[in-house]
ROKOLVO-118238 format. One line per 4 residues: number of its first residue (from 1); for each residue x, y, z of N, C-alpha, C. Coordinates in steps of 0.2 Angstrom, whole numbers, padded with zeros to 4 digits. Atoms other than C-alpha are relative to their C-alpha. Example, Ala and Ser with C-alpha at 12.3 -4.5 7.8 and 13.67 -1.06 7.14 Angstrom:
2
1	0004,-0006,0000,0062,-0022,0039,0004,0006,0000  -0004,-0006,-0001,0068,-0005,0036,-0004,0005,0003;
***
This chain:
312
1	-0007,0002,0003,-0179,0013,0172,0000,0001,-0007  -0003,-0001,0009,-0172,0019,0154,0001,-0009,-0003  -0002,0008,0007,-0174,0001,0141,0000,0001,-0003  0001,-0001,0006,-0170,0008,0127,0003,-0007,-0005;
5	-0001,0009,0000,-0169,-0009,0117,0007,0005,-0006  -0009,0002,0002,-0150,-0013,0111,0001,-0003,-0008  -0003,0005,0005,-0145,-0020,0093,0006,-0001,0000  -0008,0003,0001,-0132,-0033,0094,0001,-0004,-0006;
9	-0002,0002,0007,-0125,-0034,0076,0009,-0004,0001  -0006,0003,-0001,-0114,-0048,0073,0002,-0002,-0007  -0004,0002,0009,-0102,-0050,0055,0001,-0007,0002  -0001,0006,-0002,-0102,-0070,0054,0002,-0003,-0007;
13	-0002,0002,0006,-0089,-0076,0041,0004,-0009,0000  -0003,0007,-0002,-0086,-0097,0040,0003,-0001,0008  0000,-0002,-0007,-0090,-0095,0059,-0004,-0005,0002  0005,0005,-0004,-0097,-0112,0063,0001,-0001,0006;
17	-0003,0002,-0007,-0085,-0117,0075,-0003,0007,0007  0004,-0006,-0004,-0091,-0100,0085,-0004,0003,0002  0006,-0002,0000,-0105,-0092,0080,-0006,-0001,0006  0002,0001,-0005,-0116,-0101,0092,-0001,0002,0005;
21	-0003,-0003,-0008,-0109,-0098,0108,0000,0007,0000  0000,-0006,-0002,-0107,-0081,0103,-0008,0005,0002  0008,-0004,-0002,-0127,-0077,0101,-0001,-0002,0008  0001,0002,-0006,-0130,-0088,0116,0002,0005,0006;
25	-0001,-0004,-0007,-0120,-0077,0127,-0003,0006,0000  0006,-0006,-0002,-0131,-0063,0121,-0006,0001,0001  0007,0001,-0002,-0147,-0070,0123,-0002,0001,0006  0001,0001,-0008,-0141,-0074,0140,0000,0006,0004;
29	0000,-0010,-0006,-0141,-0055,0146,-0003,0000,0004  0006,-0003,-0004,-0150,-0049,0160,-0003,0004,-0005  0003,-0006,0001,-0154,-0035,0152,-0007,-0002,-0010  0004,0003,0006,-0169,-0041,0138,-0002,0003,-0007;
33	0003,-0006,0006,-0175,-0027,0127,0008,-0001,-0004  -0007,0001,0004,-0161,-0034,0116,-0003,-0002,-0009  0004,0005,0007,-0163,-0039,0096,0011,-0001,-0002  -0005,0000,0002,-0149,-0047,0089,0000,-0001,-0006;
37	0001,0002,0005,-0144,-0048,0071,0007,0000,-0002  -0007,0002,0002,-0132,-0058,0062,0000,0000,-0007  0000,-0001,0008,-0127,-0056,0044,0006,-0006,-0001  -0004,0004,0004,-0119,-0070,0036,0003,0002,-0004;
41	-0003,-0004,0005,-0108,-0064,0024,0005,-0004,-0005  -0001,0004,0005,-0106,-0077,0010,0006,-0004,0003  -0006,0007,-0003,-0098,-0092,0022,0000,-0006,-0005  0002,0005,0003,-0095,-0107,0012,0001,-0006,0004;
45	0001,0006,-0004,-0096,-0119,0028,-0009,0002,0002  0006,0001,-0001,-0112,-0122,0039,-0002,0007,0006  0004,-0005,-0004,-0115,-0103,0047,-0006,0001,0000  0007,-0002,0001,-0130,-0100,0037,-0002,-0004,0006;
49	0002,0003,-0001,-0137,-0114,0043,-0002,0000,0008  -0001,-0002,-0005,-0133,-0112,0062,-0005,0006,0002  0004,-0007,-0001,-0139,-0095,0062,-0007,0000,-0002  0008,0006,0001,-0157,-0103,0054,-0005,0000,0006;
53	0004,0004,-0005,-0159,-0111,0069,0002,0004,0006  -0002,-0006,-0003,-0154,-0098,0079,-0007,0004,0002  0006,-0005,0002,-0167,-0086,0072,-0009,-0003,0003  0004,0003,-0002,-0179,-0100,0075,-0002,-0003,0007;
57	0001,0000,-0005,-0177,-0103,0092,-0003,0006,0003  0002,-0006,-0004,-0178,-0085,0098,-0002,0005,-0006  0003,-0007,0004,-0188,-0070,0091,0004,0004,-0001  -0004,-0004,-0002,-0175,-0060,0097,0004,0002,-0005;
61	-0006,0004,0006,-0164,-0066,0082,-0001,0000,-0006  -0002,0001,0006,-0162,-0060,0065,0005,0000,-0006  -0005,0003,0005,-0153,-0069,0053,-0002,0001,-0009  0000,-0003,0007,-0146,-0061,0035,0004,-0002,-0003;
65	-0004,0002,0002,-0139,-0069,0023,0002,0004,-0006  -0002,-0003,0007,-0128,-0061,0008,0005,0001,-0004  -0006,-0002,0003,-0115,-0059,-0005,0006,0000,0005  -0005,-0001,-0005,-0097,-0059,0003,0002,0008,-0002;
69	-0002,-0009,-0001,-0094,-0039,0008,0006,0001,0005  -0005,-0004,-0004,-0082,-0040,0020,-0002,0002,0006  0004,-0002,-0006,-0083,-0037,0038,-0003,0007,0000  0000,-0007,0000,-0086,-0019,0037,-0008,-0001,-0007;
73	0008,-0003,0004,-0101,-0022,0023,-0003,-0006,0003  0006,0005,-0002,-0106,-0036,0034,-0005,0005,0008  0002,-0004,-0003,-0108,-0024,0048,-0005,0005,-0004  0005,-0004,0002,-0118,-0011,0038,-0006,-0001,-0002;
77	0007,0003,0003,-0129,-0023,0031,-0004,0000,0008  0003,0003,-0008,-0132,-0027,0052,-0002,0006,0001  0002,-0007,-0003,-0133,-0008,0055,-0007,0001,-0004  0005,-0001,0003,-0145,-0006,0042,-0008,-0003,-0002;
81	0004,0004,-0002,-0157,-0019,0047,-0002,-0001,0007  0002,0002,-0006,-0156,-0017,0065,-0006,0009,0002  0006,-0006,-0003,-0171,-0006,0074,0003,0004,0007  -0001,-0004,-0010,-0162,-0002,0093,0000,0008,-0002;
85	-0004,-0005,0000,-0160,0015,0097,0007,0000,0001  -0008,-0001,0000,-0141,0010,0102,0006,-0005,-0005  -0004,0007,0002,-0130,-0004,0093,0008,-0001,0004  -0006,0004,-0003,-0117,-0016,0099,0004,-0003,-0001;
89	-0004,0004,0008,-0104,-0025,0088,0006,-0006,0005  -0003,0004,-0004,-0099,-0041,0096,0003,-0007,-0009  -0004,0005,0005,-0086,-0053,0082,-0004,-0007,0002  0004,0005,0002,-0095,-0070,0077,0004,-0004,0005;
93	-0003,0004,-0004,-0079,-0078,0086,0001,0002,0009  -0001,-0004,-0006,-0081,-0069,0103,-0006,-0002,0005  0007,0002,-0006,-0093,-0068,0119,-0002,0006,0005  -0001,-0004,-0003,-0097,-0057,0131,-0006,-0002,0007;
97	0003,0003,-0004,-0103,-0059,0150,-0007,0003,0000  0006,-0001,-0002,-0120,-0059,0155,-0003,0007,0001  0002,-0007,-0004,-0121,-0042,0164,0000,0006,-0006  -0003,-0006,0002,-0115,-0033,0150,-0005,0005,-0002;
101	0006,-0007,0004,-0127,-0024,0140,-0004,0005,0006  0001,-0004,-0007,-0137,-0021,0157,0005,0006,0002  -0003,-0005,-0004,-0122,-0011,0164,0003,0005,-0005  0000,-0007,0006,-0120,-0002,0147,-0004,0005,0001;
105	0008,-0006,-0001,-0138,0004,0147,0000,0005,0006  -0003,-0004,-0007,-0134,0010,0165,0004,0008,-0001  -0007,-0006,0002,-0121,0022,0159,-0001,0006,-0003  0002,-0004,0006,-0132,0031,0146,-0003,0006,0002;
109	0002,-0003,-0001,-0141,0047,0147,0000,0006,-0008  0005,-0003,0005,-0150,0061,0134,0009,0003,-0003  -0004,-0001,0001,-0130,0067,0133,0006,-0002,-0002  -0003,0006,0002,-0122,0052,0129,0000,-0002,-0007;
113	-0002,0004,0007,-0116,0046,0111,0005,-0009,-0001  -0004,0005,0000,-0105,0032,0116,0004,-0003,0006  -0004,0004,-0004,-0100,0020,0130,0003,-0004,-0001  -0004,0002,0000,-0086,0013,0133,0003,-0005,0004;
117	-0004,0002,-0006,-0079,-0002,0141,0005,-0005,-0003  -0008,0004,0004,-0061,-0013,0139,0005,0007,0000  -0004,-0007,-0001,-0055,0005,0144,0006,-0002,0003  -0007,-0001,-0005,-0036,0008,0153,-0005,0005,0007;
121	0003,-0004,-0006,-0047,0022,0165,-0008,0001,-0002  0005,-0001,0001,-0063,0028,0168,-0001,0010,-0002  -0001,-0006,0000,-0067,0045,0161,-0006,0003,-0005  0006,-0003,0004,-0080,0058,0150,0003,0003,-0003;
125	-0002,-0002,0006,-0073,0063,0134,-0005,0004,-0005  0003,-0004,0006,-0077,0076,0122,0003,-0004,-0007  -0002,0000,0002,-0075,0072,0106,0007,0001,-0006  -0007,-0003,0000,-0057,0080,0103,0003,-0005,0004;
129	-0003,0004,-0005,-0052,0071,0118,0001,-0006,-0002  -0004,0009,0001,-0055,0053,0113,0004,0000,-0008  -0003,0001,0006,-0048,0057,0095,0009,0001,-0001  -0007,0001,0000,-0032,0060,0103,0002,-0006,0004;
133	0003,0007,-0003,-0035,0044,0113,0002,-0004,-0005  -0002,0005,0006,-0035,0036,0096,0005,0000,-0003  -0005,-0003,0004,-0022,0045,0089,0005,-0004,0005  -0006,0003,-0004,-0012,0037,0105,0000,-0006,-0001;
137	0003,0007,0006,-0016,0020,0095,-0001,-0003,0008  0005,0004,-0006,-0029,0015,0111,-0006,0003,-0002  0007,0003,-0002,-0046,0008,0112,-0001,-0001,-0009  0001,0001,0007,-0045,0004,0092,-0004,-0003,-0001;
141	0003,0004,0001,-0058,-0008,0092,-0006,0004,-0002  0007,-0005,-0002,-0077,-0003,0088,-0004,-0005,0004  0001,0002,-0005,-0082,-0020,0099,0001,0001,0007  0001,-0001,-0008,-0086,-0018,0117,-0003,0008,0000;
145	-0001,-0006,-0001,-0091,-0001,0115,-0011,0001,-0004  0006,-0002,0001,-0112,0006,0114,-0003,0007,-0004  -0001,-0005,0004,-0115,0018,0101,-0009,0003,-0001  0005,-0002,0003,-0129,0028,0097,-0001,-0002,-0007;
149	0001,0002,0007,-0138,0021,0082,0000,0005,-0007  0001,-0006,0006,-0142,0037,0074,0006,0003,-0004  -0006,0002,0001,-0124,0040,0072,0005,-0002,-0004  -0004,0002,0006,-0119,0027,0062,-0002,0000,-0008;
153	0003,-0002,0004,-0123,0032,0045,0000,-0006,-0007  -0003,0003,0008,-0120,0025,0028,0008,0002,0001  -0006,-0002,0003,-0104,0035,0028,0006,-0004,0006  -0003,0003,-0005,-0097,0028,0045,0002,-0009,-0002;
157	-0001,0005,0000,-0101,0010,0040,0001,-0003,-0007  -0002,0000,0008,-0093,0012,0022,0008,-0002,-0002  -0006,0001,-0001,-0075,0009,0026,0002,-0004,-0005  -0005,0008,0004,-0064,-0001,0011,0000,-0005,0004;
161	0001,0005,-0001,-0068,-0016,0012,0009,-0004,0000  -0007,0001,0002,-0047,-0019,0008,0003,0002,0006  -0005,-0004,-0009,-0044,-0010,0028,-0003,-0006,0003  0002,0003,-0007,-0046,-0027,0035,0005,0000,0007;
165	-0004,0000,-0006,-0032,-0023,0047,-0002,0007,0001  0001,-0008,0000,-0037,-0006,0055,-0005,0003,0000  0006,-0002,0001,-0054,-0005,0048,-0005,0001,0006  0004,-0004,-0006,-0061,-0001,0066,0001,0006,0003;
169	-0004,-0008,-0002,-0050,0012,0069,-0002,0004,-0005  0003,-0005,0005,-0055,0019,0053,-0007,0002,0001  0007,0000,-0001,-0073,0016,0057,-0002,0005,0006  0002,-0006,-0005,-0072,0027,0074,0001,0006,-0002;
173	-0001,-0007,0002,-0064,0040,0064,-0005,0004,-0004  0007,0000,0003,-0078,0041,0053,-0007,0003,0006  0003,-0002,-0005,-0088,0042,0066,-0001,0003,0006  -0001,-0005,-0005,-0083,0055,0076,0001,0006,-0003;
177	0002,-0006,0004,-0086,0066,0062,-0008,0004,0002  0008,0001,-0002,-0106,0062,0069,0000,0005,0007  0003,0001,-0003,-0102,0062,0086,-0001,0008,0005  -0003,-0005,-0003,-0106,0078,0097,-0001,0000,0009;
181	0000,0000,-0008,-0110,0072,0115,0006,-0002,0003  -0003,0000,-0005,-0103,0066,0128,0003,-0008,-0003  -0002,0006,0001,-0091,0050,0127,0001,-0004,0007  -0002,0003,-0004,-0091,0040,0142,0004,-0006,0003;
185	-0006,0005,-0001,-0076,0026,0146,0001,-0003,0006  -0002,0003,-0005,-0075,0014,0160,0006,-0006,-0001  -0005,0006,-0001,-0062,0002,0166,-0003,-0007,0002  0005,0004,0000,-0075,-0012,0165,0001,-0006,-0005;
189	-0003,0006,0007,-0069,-0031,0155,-0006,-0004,0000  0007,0003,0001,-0085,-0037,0148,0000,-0005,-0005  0001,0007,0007,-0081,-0045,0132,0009,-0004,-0001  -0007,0006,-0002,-0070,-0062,0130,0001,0002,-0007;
193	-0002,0001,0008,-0061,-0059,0115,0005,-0007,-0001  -0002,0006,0002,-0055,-0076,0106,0007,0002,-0004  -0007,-0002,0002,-0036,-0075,0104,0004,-0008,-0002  -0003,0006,0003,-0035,-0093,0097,-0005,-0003,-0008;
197	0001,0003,0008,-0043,-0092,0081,0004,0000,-0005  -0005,0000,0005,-0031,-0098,0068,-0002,0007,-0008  0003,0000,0004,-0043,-0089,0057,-0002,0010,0000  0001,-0007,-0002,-0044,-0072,0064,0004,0006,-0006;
201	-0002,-0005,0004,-0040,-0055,0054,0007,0003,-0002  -0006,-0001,-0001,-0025,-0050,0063,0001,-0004,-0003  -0005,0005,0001,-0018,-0067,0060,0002,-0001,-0006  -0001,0003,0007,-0021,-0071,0041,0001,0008,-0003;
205	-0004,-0004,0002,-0018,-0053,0036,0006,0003,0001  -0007,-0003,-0001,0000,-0045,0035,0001,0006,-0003  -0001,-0005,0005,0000,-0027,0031,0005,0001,-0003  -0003,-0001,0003,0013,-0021,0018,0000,0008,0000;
209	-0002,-0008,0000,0022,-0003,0015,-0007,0004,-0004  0006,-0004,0004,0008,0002,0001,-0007,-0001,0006  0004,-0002,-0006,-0005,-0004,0015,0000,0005,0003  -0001,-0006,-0005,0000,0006,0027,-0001,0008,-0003;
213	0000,-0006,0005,0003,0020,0014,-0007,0002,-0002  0009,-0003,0001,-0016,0019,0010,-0003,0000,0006  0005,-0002,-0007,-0022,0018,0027,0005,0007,0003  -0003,-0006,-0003,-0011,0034,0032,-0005,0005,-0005;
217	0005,-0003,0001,-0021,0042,0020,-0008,0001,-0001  0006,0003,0001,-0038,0034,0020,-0002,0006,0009  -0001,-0005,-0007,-0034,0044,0042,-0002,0006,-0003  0001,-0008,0001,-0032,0060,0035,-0005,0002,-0003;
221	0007,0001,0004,-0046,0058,0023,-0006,0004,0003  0004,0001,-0006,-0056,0053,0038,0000,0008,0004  0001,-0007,-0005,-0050,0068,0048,-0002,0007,-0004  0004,-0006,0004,-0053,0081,0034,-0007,0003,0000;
225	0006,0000,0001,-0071,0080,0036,-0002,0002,0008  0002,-0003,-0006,-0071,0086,0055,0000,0006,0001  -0001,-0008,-0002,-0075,0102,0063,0004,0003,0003  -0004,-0002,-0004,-0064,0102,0074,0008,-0001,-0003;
229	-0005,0000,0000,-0049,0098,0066,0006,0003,0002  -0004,-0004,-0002,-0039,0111,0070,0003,-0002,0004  -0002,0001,-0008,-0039,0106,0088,0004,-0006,0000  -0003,0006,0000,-0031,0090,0084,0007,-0003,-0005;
233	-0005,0002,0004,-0017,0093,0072,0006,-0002,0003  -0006,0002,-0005,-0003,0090,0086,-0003,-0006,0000  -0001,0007,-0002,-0009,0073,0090,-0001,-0005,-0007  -0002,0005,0007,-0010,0068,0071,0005,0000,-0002;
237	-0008,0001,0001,0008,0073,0067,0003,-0003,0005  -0005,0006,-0002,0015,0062,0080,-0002,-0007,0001  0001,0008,0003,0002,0048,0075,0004,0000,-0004  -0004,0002,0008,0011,0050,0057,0007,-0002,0005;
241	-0006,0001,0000,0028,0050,0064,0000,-0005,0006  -0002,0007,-0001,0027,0035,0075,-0001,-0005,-0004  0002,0007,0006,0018,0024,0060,0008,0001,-0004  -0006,-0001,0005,0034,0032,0050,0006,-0004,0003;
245	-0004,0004,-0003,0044,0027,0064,0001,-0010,-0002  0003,0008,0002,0036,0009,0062,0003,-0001,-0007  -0001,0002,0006,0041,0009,0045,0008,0001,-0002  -0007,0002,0000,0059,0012,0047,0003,-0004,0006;
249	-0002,0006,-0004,0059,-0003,0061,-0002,-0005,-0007  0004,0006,0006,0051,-0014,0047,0004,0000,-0005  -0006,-0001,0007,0067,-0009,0034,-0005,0000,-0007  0003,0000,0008,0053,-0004,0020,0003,0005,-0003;
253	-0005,-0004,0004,0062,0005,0007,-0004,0005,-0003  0003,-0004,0001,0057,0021,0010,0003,0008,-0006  -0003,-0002,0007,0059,0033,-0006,-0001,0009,0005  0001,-0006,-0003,0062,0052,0002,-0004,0005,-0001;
257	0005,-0004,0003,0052,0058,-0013,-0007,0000,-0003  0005,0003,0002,0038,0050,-0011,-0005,0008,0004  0004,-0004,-0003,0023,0064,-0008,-0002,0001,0007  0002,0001,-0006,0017,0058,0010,0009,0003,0005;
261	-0006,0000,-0003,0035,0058,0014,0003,0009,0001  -0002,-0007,0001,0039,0075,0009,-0005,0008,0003  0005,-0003,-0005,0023,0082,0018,0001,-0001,0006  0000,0002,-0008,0027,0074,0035,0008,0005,0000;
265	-0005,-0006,-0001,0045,0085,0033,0001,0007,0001  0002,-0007,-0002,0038,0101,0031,-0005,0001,0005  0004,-0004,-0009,0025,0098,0046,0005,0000,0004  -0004,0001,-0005,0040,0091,0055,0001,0008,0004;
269	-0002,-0004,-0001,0045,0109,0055,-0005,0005,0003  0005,-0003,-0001,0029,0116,0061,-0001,-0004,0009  0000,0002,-0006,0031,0105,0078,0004,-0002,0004  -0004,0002,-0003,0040,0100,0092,0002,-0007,0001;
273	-0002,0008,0000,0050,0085,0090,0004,-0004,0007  -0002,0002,-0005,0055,0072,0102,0006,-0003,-0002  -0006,0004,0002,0072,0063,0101,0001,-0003,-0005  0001,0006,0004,0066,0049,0091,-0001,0002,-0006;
277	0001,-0003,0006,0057,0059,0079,0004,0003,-0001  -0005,-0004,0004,0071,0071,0076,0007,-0005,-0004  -0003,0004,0004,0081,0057,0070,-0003,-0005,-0006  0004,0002,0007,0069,0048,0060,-0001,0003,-0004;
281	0003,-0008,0005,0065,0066,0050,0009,-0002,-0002  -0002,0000,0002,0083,0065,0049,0004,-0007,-0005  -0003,0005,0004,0087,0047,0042,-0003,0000,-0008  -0001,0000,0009,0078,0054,0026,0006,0001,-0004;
285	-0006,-0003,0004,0093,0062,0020,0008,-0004,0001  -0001,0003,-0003,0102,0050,0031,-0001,-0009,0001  0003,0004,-0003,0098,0034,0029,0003,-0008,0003  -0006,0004,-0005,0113,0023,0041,-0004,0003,0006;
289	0004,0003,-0007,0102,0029,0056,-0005,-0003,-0003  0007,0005,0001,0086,0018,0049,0004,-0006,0009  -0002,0005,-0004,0097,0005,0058,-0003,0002,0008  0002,-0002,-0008,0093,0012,0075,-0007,-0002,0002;
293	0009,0002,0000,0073,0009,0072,0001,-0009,0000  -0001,0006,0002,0077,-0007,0063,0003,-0005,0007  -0003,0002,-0005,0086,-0012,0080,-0004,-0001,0005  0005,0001,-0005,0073,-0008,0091,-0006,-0006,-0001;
297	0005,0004,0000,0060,-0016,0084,0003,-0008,-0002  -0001,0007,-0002,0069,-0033,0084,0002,-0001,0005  -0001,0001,-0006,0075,-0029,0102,-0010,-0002,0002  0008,0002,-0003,0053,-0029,0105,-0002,-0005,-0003;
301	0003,0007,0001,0048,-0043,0095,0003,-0005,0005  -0002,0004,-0006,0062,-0053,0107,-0003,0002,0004  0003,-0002,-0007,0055,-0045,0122,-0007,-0006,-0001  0007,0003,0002,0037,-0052,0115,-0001,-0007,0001;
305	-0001,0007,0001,0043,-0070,0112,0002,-0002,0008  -0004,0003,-0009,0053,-0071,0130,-0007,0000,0003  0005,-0001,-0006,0035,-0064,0138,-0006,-0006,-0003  0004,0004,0002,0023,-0074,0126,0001,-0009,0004;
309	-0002,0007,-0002,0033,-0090,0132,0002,-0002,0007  0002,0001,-0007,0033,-0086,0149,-0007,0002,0005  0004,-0001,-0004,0016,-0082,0152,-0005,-0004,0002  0001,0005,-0004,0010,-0098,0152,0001,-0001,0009;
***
């Protein structure tokens, strides 16, 4: 049987409440040929400390402490420290069951770069394929997923540290500039994500227009550097014009003459558009349909509120 040993790197930021539990459920594997390594990344509660006695319980378990860098330079520090052949990126506040790593390893083979589970289906993806996958804003996370380490570079685990909303999305982008095997995705739920930390990314960040306007470019950036681009320009022009869309449900005041804006008009004209986009392109010149946007997205936050309150 294949054991190629696992690094499970975990970014740990004023994670007392968490952290523990989280190593634990990884220690707890079946599958052993594991090393995990957690980076503390400049807490000013009791993480260090936790993680300490962590490291000193099990050999398994290296603990790093450093400057605050931000998830994405706490993960690189983890990438850069760790020895597996594959890595695993489980959040500080999270867990994941027993079986997991075992039934990842299972998956793998000489033509594989990256399994996947927290999937919608089960499936074998070329590179192209999954980057329209992301383009279709699914599987945006880079936890739950088993990556070959070689892989992850400096340039992959380099991400603005300023992209905390997105920054894993950006992360696979980057990293599918590496990838050239096989991607494999199951419909297999292995990792508990923690959706009551007051404390979490989503919740205490709030993107803004300029945001979004640097993360629309920071995408394209990302995708400039692929070989394949070509093959993928259709499912980036109607990622941009759904975020566009997004951003005339949000009523940001959007200026017609802004460069990105004036670039998305003349691809418009280069693809086929769908109702919604033909009227979004047209509210530049226009701007009494915005409303139309603006309308939906306060019909889907109600929607959200009625389901959030009845899912109890």
């Amino acid at each position: 049987m294949n054991t190629p040993l696992v690094s499970i790197v975990i970014p740990a930021y004023n994670a007392e409440r968490y952290v523990k539990g989280c190593v634990e459920s990884i220690l707890h594997q079946t599958y052993e040929n594991i090393e995990v390594v957690i980076v503390n990344d400049g807490s000013h509660d009791n993480t260090s400390e936790i993680c300490r006695q962590l490291a000193q319980k099990d050999k398994r378990v290296k603990h790093i402490d450093q400057e605050n860098r931000g998830e994405m330079g706490a993960r690189l520090t983890g990438v850069q420290n760790a020895s597996g052949d594959w890595l695993y990126f489980v959040d500080s506040d999270d867990s994941i069951l027993p079986d997991t790593i075992a039934l990842l390893v299972e998956k793998i083979d000489k033509n594989v770069d990256m399994v996947v589970f927290e999937f919608a289906l089960d499936g074998v993806f070329s590179n192209v394929e999954y980057a329209k996958i992301l383009f279709g804003f699914s599987s945006w996370w880079v936890c739950g997923k088993l990556i070959r380490s070689s892989l992850f570079d400096d340039y992959v685990g380099s991400v603005p540290r300023s992209f905390k909303v997105g920054g894993d999305f950006l992360t696979q982008l980057r990293l599918l500039k590496n990838i050239r095997g096989k991607i494999v995705a199951y419909n297999i739920k292995k990792y508990n994500y923690n959706t009551n930390n007051p404390n979490s990314v989503q919740i205490v960040n709030r993107p803004d227009y300029e945001y979004e306007k640097r993360m629309l470019a920071e995408v394209e950036n990302a995708v400039s550097k692929w070989d394949f681009k070509d093959s993928i320009s259709d499912a980036l022009f109607h990622f941009k014009m759904v975020y566009f869309q997004g951003f005339l449900g949000l009523g940001y005041d959007i200026d017609s003459q802004e460069e990105y804006i004036i670039h998305l008009e003349e691809e418009s004209k280069q693809f086929k558009l769908s109702f919604k986009e033909k009227i979004a392109i047209k509210s530049l010149r226009n701007p009494s349909l915005r409303s139309m946007f603006r309308g939906e997205k306060k019909m889907k936050r109600f929607v959200r509120t009625i389901m959030s309150t009845l899912k109890p």
